[in-house]
C-alpha positions as CSV (number, residue, x, y, z in Angstrom):
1,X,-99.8,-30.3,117.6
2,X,-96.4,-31.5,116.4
3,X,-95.5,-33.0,113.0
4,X,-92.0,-33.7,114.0
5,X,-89.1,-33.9,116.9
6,X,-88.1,-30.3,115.7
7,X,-88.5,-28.0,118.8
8,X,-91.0,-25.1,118.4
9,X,-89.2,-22.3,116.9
10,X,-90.0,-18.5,117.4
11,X,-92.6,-16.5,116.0
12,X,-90.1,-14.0,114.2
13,X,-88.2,-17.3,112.7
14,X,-91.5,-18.7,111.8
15,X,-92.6,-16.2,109.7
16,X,-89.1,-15.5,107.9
17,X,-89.2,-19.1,106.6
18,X,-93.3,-18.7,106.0
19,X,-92.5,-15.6,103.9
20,X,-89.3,-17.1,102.0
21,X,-91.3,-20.3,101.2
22,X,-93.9,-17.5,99.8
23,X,-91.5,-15.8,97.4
24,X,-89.5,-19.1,96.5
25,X,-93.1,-20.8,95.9
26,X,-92.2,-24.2,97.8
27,X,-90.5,-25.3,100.7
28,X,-87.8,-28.1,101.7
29,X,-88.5,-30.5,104.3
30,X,-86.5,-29.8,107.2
31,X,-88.3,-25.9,107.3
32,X,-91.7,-27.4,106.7
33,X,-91.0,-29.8,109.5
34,X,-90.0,-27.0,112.1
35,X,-93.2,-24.8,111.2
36,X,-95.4,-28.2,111.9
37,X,-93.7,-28.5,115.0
38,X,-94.4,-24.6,115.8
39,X,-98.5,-24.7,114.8
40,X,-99.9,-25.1,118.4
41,X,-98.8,-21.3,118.6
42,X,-101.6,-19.5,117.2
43,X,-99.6,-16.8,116.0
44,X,-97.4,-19.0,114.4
45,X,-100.2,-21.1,113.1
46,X,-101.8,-18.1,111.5
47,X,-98.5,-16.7,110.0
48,X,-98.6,-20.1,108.2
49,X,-102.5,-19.8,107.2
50,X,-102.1,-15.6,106.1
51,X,-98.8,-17.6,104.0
52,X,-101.2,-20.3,102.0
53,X,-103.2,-17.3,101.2
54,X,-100.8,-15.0,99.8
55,X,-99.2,-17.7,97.7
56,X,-103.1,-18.8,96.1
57,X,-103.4,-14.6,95.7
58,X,-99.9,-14.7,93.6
59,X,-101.1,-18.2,91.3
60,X,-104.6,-18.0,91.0
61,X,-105.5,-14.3,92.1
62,X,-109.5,-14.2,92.8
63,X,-110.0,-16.6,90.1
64,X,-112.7,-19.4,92.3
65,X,-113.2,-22.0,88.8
66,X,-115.5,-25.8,89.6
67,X,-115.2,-28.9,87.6
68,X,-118.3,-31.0,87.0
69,X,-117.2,-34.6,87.9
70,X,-118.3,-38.3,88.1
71,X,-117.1,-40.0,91.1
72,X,-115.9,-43.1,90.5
73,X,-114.4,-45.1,94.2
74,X,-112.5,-47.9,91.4
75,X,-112.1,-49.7,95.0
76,X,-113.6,-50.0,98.7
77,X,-111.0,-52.2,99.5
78,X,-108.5,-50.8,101.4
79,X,-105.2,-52.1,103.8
80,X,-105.7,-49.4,106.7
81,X,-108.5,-49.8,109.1
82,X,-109.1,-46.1,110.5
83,X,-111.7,-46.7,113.1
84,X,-114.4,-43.7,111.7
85,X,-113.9,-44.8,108.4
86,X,-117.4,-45.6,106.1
87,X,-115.8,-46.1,103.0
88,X,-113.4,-48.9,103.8
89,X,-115.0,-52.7,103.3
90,X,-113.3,-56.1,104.3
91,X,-113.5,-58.6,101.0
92,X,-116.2,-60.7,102.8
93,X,-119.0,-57.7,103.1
94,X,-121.6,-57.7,100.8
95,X,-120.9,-53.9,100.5
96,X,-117.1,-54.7,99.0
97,X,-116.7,-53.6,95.2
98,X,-113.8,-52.9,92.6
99,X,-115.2,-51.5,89.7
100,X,-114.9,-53.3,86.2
101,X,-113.2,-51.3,83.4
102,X,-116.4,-51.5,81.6
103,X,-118.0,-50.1,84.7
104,X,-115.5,-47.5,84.2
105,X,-116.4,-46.7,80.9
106,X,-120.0,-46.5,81.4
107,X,-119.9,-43.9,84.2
108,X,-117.7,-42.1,81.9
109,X,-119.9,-42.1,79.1
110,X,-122.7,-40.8,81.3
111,X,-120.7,-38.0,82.9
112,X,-119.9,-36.6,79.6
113,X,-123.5,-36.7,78.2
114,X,-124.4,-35.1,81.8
115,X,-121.9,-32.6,80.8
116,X,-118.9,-33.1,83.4
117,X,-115.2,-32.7,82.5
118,X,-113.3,-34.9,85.2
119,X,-113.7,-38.1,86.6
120,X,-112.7,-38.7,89.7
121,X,-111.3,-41.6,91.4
122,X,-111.1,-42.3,94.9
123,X,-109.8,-45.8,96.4
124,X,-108.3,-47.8,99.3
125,X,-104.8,-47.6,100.3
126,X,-103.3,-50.5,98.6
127,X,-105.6,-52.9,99.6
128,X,-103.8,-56.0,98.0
129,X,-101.0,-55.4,101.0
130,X,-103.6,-56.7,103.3
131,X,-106.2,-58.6,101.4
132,X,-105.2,-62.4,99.5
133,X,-108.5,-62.5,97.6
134,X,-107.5,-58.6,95.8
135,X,-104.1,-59.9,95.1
136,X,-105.7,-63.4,93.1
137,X,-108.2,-60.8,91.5
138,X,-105.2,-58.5,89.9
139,X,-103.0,-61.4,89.2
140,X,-106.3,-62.9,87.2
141,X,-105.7,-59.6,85.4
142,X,-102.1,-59.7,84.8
143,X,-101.3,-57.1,87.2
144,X,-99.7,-56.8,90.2
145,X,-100.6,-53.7,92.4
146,X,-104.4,-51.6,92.3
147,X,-102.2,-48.8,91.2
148,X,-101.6,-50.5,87.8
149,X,-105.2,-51.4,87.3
150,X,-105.6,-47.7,88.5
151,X,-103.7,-46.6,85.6
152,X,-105.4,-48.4,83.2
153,X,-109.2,-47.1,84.2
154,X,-107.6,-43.7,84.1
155,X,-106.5,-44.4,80.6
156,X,-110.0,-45.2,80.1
157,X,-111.4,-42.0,81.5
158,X,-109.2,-40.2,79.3
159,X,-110.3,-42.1,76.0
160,X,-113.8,-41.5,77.0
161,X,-113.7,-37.8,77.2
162,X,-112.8,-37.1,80.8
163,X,-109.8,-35.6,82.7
164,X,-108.8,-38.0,85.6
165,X,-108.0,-37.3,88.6
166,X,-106.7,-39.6,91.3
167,X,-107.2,-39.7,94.7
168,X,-105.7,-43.1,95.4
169,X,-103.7,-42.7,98.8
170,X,-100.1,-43.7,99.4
171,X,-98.4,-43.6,96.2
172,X,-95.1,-44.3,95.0
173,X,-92.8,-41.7,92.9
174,X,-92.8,-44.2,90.1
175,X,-96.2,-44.9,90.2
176,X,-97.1,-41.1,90.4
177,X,-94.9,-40.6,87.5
178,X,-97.0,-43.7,85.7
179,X,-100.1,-42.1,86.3
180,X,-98.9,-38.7,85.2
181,X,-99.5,-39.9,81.5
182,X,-103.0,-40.0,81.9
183,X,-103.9,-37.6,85.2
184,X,-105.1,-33.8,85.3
185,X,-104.0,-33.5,88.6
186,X,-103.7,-36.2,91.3
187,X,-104.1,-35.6,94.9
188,X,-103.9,-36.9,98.8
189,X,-106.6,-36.6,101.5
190,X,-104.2,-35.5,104.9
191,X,-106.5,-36.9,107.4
192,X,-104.8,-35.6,110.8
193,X,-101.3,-34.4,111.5
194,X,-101.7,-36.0,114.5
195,X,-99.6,-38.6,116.3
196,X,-101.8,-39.0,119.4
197,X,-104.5,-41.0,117.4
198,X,-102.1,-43.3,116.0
199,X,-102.1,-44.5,120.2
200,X,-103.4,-48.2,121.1
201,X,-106.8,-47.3,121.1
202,X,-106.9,-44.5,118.6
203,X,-108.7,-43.9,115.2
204,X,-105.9,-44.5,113.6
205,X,-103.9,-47.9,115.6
206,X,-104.5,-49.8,112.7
């Protein structure tokens, strides 16, 4: 398993830089990349693991706390093609959908009479990058990118009672910072670290 060209580095090493990362409560890049690089040692791999937990123990302690939520996919378009993927649909099937804002509103308006406090939305990697027919549909809208129409349903879920938060994909620093007006928290699914799969043939090619 290998995140980068760094070489493997040794255990000892491994757990300095886990344990400093601990204390300092992040990591840079170049570290992070040599640990990745490191995790097909088990020992390495569960320095890294016993790390994560230590650093939830020092923010959150025991504390476990669940958030009633609508789901909301604003988009099943998408511009990847990840050969297991159910979600993703091509424009022309029947199955395609991009939620209206008043769509929006409406789930809202039932999740906060079913008692939730966070909607959240889950969408397509950038699908107008790949697909003409999303592009003509934002453009009818005066927009340019799903992340901007994003934004606005967000704003919606906000003005209707309940925290957003976005799971949109790939997203730019300005557009995170855009959606930071109107987001509880916004977050990435991190499929695979794996560069294998990306292969001709693999779930990932396309």
């Amino acid at each position: 398993m290998s995140l980068s060209p760094h070489p493997p580095i040794p255990l000892g090493e491994a757990e300095r830089l886990v344990a400093r990362a601990v204390d300092d409560g992040g990591i840079e890049r170049g570290p992070a990349e040599a640990l990745g690089a490191s995790l097909g040692d088990l020992r390495v791999r569960e320095a890294v693991l016993a790390g994560a937990f230590e650093s939830k123990l020092r923010g959150k302690g025991d504390l476990v706390s669940v958030s009633r939520n609508v789901f909301i996919p604003l988009t099943n378009l998408c511009r990847d093609r990840c050969g297991y993927c159910t979600f993703a649909k091509l424009p022309d099937d029947p199955d395609a959908r991009t939620y209206t804002q008043d769509e929006v509103a409406q789930v809202v308006r039932d999740g906060v009479r079913a008692g939730c406090s966070e909607a959240l939305f889950c969408l397509g990697d950038k699908p107008e990058k790949a697909h003409a027919s999303h592009r003509a549909w934002l453009r009818a809208r005066g927009l340019e990118t799903t992340a901007a129409y994003l934004e606005q349903a967000c704003e919606v879920g906000l003005a209707g009672g309940l925290l957003p938060h976005t799971n949109a994909g790939i997203l730019s620093a300005a557009e995170m910072e855009r959606l930071r007006r109107w987001n509880a928290s916004l977050g990435l699914m991190l499929e695979t670290t794996s560069l294998r799969v990306r292969e001709r043939g693999g779930a990932h090619y396309y």
